[in-house]
PADO-699763 format. One record per residue (C-alpha): z, x, y; residue in one letter; residue number from 0. Coordinates in nm, 2 decimals. Each point is the difference from the previous one (the first is absolute). Example, Ala and Ser with C-alpha at 12.3 -4.5 7.8 and 13.67 -1.06 7.14 Angstrom:
{pt {0.78,1.23,-0.45},"A",0}
{pt {-0.07,0.14,0.34},"S",1}
This chain:
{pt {10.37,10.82,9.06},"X",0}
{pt {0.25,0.14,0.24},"X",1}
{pt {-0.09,-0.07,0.41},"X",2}
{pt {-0.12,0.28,0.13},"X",3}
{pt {0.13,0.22,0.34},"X",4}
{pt {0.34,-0.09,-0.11},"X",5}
{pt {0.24,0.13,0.25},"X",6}
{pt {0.21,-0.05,0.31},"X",7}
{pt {-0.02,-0.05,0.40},"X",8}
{pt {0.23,0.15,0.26},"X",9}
{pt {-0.01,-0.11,0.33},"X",10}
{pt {0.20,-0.17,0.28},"X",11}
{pt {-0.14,-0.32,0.13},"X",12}
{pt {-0.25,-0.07,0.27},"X",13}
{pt {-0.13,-0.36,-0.02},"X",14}
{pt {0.05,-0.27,-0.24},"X",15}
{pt {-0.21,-0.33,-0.05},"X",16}
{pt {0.15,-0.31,-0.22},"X",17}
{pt {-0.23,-0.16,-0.35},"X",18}
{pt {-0.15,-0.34,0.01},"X",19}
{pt {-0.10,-0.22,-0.28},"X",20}
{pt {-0.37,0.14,0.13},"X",21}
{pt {0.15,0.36,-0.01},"X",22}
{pt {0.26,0.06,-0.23},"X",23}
{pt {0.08,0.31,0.06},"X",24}
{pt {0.35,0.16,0.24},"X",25}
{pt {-0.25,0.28,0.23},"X",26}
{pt {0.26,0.26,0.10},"X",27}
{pt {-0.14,0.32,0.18},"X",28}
{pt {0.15,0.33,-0.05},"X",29}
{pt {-0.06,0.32,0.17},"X",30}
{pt {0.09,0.34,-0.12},"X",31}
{pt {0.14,0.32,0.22},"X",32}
{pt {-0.39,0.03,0.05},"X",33}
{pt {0.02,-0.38,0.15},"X",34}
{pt {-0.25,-0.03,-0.30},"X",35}
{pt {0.03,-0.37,-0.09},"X",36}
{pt {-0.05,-0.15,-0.28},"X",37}
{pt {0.00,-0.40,-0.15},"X",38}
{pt {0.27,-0.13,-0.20},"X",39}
{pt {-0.11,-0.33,-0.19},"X",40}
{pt {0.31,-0.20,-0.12},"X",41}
{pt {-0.08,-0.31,-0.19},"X",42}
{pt {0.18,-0.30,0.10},"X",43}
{pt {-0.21,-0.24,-0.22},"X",44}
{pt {-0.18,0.04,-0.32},"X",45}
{pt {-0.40,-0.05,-0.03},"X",46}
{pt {0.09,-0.33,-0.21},"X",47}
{pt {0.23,-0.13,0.27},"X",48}
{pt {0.32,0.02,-0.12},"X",49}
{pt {0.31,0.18,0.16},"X",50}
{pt {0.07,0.34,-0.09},"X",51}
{pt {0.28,0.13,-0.12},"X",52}
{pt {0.26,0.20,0.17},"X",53}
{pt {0.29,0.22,-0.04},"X",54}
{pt {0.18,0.12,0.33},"X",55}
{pt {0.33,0.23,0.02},"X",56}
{pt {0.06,0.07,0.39},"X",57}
{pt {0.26,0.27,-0.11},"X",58}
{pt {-0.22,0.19,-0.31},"X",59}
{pt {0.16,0.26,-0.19},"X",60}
{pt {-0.15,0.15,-0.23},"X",61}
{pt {-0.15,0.37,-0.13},"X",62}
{pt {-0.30,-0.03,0.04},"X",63}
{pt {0.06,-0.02,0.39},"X",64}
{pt {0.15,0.38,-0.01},"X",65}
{pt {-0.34,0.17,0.05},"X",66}
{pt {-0.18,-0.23,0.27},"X",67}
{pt {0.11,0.15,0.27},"X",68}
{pt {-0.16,0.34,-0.09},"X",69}
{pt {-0.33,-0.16,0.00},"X",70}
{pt {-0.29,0.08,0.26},"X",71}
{pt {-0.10,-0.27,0.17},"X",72}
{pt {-0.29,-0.14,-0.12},"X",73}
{pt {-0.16,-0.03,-0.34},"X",74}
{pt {0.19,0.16,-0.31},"X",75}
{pt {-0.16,-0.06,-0.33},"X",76}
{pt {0.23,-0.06,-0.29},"X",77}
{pt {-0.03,0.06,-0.39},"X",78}
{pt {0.08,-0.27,-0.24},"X",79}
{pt {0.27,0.06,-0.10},"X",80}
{pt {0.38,0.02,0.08},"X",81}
{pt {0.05,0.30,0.16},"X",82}
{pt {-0.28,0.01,0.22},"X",83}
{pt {0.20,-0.27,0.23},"X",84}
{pt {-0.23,-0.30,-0.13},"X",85}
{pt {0.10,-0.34,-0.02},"X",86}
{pt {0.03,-0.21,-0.33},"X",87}
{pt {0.21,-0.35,-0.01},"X",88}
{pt {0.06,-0.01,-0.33},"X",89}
{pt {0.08,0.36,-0.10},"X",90}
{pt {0.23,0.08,0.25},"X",91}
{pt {0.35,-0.09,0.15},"X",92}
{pt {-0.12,-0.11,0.31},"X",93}
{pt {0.09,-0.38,0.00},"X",94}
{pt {0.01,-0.28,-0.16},"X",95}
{pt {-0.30,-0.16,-0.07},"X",96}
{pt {0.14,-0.34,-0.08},"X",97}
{pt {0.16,-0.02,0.32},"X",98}
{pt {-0.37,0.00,0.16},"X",99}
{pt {-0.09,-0.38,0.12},"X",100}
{pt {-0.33,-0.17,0.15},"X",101}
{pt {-0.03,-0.02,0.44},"X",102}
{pt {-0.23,-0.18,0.15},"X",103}
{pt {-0.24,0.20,0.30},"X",104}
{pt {0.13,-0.25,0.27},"X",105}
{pt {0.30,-0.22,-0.07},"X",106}
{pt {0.31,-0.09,0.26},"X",107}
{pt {0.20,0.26,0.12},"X",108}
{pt {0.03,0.34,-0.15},"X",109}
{pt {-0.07,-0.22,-0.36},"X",110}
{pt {-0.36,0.19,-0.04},"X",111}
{pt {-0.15,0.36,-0.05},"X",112}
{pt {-0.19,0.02,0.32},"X",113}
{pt {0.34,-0.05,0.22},"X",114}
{pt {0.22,0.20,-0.28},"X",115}
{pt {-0.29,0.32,0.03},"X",116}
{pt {-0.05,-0.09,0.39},"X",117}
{pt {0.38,0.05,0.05},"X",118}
{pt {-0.01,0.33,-0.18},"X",119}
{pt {-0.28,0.13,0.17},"X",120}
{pt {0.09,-0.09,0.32},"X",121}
{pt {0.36,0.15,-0.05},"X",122}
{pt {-0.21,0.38,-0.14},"X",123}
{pt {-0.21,-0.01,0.29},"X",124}
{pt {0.29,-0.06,0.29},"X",125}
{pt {0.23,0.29,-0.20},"X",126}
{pt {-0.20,0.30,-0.04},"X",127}
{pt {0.00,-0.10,-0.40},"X",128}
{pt {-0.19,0.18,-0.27},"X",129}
{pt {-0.25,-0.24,-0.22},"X",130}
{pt {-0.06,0.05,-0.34},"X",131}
{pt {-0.32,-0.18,-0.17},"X",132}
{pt {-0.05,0.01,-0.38},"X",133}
{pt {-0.35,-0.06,-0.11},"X",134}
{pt {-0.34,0.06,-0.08},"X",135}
{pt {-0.15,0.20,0.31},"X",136}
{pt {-0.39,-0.10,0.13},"X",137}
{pt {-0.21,0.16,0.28},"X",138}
{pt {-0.24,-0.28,0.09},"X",139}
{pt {-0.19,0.29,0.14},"X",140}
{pt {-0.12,0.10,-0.35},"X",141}
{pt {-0.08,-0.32,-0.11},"X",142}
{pt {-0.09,-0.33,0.09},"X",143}
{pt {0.26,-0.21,0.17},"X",144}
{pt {0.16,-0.29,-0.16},"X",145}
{pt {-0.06,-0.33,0.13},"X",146}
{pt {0.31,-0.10,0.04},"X",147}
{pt {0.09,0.32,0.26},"X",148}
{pt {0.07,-0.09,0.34},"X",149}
{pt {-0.18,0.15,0.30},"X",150}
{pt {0.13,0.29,0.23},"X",151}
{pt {0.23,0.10,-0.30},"X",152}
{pt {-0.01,0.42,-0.12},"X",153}
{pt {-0.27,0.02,-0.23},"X",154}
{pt {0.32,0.21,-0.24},"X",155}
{pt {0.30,-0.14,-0.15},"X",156}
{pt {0.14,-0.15,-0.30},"X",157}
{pt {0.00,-0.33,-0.17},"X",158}
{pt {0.12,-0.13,-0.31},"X",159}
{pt {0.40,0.00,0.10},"X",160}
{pt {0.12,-0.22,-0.29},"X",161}
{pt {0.03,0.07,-0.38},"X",162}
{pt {-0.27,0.14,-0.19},"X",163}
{pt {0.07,-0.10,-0.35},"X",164}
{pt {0.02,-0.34,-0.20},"X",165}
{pt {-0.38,-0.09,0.13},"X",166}
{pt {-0.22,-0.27,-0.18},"X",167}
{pt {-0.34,-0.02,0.06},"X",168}
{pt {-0.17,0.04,0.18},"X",169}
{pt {0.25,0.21,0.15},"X",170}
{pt {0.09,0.22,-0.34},"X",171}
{pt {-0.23,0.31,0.14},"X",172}
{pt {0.27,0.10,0.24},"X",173}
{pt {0.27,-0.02,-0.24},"X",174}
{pt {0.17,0.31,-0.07},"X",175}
{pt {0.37,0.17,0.00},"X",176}
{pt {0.17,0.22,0.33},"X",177}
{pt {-0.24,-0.14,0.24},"X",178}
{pt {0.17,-0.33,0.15},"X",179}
{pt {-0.01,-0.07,0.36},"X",180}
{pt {0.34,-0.02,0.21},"X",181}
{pt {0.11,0.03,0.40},"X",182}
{pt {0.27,0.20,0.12},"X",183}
{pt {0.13,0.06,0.31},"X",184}
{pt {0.24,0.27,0.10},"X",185}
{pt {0.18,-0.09,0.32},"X",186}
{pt {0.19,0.31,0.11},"X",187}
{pt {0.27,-0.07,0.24},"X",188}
{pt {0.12,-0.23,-0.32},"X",189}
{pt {-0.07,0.19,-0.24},"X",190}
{pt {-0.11,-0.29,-0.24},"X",191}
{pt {-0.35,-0.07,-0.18},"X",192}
{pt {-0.10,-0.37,0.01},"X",193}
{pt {-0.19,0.00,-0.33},"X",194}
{pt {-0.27,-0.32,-0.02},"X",195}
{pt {-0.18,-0.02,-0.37},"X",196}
{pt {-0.30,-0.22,-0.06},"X",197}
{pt {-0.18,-0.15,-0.34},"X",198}
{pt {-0.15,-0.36,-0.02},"X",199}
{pt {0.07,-0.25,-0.26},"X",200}
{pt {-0.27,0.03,-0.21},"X",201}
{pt {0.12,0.35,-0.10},"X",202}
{pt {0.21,0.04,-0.34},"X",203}
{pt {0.34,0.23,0.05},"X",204}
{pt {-0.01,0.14,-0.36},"X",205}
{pt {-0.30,0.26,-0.05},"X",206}
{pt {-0.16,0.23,-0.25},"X",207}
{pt {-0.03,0.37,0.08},"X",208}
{pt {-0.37,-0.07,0.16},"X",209}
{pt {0.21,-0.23,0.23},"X",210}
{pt {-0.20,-0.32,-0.17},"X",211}
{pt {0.23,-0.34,0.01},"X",212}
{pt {0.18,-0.03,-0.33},"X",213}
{pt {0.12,-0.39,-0.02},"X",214}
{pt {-0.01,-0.24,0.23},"X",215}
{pt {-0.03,0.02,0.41},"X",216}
{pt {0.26,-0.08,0.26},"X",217}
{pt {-0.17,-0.31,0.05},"X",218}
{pt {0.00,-0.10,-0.34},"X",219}
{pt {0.37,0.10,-0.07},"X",220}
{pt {0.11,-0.21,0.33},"X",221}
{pt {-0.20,-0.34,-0.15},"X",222}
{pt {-0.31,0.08,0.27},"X",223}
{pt {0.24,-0.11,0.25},"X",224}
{pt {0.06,0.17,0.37},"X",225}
{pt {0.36,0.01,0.02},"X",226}
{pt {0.13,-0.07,0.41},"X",227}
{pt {0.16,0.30,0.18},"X",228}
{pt {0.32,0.07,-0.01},"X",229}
């Protein structure tokens, strides 16, 4: 079953808080022309531990980026399916998934996600830049917050900013096709996208046309080992 509120944030940055091991999750804060904010939950650990994967390109081109400009700020829903603007790994040109490696939350140096995203985030927020956050939206005001939400965080924003496909269980219900996750960020006196893509190595890169794993996972391919940054 495909995620639901499948869609995409615009928003330039306001605040930003780091993951721990004890909260894996990148908070970045987003506010609209409104100065509506809204939560953007970047993963920067898996449930099970285990790094996440990660595909950056701090120069993206690309079609898809042709249209984000012209979105309002705030929540767009997308269809799934190509033309709509949604994101899928695996069905269309926009990277190479084998080139995607494991990064640690905290490691030396720029060597882990919360730096590499930190970096990024900081740079958005200090240049006037455009966010974009692919996801699954959620208004904690119509339903009961997660436990693992932080305090004094919008109740509105978007989680899920990593491939949505290739799931085993217990994860197979969000599985589906044009729905992955993905940051970008539009700086305009460069005119470049820094594109950042997420999955975790439990997920399988060949899928069926429900988006269920066909073969074996990242993990499994790579002999269950975490390979060392590069």
């Amino acid at each position: 079953m495909p995620i639901q509120n499948y869609g995409v944030i615009r928003g330039q940055v306001v605040r930003y808080t780091p993951g721990t091991p004890q909260s894996p999750h990148f908070a970045i804060i987003l506010a609209d022309n409104d100065n509506k904010e809204y939560q953007v939950d970047v993963n920067v650990l898996s449930r099970d531990g285990s790094e996440v994967l990660y595909y950056a390109n701090e120069n993206f081109l690309n079609s898809m980026i042709q249209n984000l400009l012209s979105l309002t700020p705030g929540f767009t829903p997308l269809r799934n399916n190509t033309s709509s603007g949604a994101l899928d790994y695996l069905r269309e040109s926009l990277f190479d998934t084998s080139a995607m490696k494991p990064l640690p939350i905290n490691g030396p140096s720029q060597n882990d996600l919360d730096a590499f995203i930190g970096s990024v985030v900081s740079s958005a927020q200090t240049s006037n830049a455009s966010v974009f956050a692919f996801g699954q939206y959620f208004d904690d005001n119509a339903r009961s917050v997660a436990q693992d939400r932080r305090e004094n965080l919008p109740p509105q924003g978007i989680h899920d900013i990593h491939m949505n496909q290739g799931n085993a269980a217990p994860y197979e219900r969000d599985n589906g096709t044009y729905q992955d996750g993905g940051l970008l960020v539009y700086f305009p006196a460069e005119q470049r996208y820094v594109a950042t893509f997420l999955a975790f190595q439990t997920q399988a890169f060949q899928t069926d046309d429900n988006g269920n794993p066909i073969g074996a996972s990242w993990a499994d391919e790579h002999g269950g080992e975490t390979m060392e940054p590069g």
